[in-house]
C-alpha positions as CSV (number, residue, x, y, z in Angstrom):
1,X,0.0,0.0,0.0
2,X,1.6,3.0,-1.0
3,X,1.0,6.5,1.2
4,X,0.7,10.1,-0.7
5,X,3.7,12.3,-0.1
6,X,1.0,14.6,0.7
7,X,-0.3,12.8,3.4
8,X,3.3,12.1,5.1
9,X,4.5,15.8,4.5
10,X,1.2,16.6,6.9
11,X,2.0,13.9,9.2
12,X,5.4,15.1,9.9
13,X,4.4,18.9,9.9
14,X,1.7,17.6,12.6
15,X,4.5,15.7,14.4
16,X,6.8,18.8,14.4
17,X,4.3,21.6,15.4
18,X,3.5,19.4,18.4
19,X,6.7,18.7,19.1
20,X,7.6,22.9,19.2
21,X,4.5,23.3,21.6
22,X,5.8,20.6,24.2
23,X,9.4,22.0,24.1
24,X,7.9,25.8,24.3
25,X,5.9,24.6,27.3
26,X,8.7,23.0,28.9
27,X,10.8,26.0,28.4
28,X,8.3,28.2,29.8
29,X,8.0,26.0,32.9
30,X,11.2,25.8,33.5
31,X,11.4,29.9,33.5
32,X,8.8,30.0,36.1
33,X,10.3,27.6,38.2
34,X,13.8,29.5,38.2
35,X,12.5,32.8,38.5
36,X,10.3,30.9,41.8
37,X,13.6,30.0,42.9
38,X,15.2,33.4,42.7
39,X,12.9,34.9,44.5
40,X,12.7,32.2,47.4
41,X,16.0,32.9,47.2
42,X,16.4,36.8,47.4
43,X,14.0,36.6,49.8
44,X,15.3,34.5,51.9
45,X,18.5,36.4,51.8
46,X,16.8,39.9,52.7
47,X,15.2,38.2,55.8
48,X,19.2,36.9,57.3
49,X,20.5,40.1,56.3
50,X,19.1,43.0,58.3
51,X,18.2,46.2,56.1
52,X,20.3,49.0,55.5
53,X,18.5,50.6,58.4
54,X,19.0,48.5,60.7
55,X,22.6,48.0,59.8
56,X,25.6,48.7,62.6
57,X,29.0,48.7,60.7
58,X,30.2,50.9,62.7
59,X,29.5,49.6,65.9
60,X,27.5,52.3,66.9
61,X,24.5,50.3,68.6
62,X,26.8,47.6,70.7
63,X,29.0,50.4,71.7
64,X,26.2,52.7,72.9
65,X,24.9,49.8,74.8
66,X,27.7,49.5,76.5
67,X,27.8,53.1,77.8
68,X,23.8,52.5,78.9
69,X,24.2,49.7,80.4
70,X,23.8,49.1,83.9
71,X,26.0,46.7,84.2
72,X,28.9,47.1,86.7
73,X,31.1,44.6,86.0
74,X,31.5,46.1,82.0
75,X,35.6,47.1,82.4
76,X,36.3,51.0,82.5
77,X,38.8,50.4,79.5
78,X,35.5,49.3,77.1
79,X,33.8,52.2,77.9
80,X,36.5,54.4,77.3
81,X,37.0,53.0,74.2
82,X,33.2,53.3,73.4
83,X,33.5,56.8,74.5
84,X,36.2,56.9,71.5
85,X,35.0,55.3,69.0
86,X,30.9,57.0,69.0
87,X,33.1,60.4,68.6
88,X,34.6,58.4,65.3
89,X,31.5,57.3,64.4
90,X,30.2,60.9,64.3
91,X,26.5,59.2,65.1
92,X,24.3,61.8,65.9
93,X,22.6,59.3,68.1
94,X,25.3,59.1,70.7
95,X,25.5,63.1,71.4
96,X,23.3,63.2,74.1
97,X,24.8,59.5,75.6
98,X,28.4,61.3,75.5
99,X,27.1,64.2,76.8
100,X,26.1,62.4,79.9
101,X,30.2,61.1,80.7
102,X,31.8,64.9,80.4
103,X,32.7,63.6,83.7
104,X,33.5,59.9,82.9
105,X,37.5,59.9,83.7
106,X,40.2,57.9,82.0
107,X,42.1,56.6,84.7
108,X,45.1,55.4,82.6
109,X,45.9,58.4,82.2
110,X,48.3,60.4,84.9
111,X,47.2,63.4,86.5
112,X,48.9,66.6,85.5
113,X,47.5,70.2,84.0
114,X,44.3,68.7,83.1
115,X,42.7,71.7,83.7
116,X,45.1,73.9,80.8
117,X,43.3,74.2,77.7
118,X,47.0,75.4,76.1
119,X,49.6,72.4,76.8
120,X,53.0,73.6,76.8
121,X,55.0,70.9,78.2
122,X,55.5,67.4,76.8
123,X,54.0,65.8,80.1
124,X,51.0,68.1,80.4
125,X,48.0,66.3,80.0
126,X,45.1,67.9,78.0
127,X,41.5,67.7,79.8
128,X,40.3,65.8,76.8
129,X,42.7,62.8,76.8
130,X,41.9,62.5,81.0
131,X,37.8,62.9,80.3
132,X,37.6,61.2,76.6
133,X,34.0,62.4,76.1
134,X,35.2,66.0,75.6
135,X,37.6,65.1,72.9
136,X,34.7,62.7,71.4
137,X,32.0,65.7,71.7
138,X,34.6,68.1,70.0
139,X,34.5,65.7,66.8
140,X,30.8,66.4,66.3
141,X,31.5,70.3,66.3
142,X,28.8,72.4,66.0
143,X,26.3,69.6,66.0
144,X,27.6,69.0,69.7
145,X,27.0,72.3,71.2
146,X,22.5,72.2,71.8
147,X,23.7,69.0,74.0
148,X,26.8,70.7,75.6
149,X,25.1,73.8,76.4
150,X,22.2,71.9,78.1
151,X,25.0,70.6,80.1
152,X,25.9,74.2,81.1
153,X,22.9,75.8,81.6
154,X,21.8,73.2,83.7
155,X,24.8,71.6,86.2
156,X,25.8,73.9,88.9
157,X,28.6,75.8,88.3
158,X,31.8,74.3,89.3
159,X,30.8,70.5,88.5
160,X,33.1,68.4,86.2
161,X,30.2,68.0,84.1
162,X,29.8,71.6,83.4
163,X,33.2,72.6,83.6
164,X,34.0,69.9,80.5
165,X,31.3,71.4,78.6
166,X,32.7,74.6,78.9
167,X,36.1,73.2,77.7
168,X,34.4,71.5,74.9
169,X,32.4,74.5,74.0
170,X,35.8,76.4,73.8
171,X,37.6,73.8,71.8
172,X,35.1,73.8,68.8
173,X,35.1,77.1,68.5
174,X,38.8,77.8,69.0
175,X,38.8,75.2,65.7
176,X,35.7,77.7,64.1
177,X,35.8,81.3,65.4
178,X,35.9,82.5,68.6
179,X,33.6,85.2,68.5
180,X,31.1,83.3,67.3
181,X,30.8,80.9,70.3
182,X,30.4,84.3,72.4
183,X,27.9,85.4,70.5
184,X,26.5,81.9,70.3
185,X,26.7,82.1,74.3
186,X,24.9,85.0,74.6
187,X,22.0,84.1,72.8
188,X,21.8,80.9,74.2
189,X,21.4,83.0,77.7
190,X,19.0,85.1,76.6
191,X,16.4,82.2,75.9
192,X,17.2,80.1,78.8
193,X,14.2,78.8,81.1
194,X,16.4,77.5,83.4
195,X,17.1,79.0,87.0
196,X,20.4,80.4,87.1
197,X,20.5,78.7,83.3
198,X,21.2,82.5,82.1
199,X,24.1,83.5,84.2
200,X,25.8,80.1,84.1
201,X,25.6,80.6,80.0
202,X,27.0,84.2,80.2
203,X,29.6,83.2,82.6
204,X,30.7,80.5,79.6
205,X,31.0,83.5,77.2
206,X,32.5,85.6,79.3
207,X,35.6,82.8,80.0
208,X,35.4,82.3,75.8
209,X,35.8,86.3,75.6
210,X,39.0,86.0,77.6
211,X,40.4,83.6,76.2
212,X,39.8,85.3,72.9
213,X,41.7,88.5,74.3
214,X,44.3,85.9,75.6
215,X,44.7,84.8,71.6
216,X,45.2,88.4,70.2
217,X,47.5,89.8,72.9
């Protein structure tokens, strides 16, 4: 029994047209199972990697912790050293933390002329090597000064607290200008609600005017 060529030829372009409809299929079902699997995947990753807010290269959080902390038995060397690093970190965050241990000393370090803002001699000490918060407040700059001046307007005059702000006050301005952290003073004074907040804010500027008269003799 013979079988038209025309028959076969439509046999076979049957056969193929089916053929290229199973393989489409299967290519398209195997593009929606890898693209299932990239995003199982990617998601999977985004929930064991914490988002870019939530993020602490730096640090920042443990070492803020460790300064909040009421633990006791947290060595004096780890908090100095978180005192040091926050100023590195130049987290806004930790202003207001730092600004709490003006009075936090570093015990390593020897007594001597820790209360000269100008060292002179090779074994003077500068107030904010002994009390590392000033030196880590000082790194913020201007950013530093609503916390430090809070500090001011508010300790009684005379504690270590207060008397580091001032020192810190003066050492970001002796970096900017001078006048500026008078005038800056004497603002700040004028809108103080604090009892004796006003006078404690004009005595800063009037120590920062001194020492400005100091600098151009």
């Amino acid at each position: 029994m013979r079988i038209k060529k025309s028959n076969v030829s439509i046999v076979l372009g049957a056969t193929l047209v089916t053929v290229v409809i199973l393989f489409s299929m299967l290519f398209s079902n195997m593009q929606v199972a890898s693209q299932k699997g990239e995003t199982e995947q990617n998601k999977n990753v985004s929930n064991s990697q914490p988002g870019k807010e939530n993020r602490d290269d730096d640090g920042v959080q443990e070492f803020i912790k460790i300064l909040t902390s009421d633990d006791r038995e947290i060595p004096p060397a780890r908090k100095v050293d978180a005192i040091k690093h926050l100023g590195d970190s130049k987290a806004p965050v930790a202003i207001s933390i730092l600004a709490k241990y003006l009075d936090y000393e570093d015990k390593s370090i020897p007594v001597r002329n820790v209360d000269s803002i100008n060292i002179t001699e090779q074994d003077d000490v500068s107030p904010s090597k002994r009390f590392p918060a000033i030196g880590s407040l000082v790194q913020f700059g201007k950013a530093a000064l609503p916390a430090l001046v809070g500090v001011i307007e508010k300790e009684p005059t005379g504690t270590m607290r207060s008397k580091n702000a001032n020192i810190a006050v003066r050492y970001i301005f002796l970096r900017e200008n001078v006048m500026d952290g008078i005038i800056y003073l004497e603002k700040a004074a004028s809108e103080s609600n604090v009892p004796e907040g006003s006078q404690r804010l004009l005595t800063a500027a009037n120590e920062l005017r001194k020492l400005l008269e100091k600098v151009q003799e």
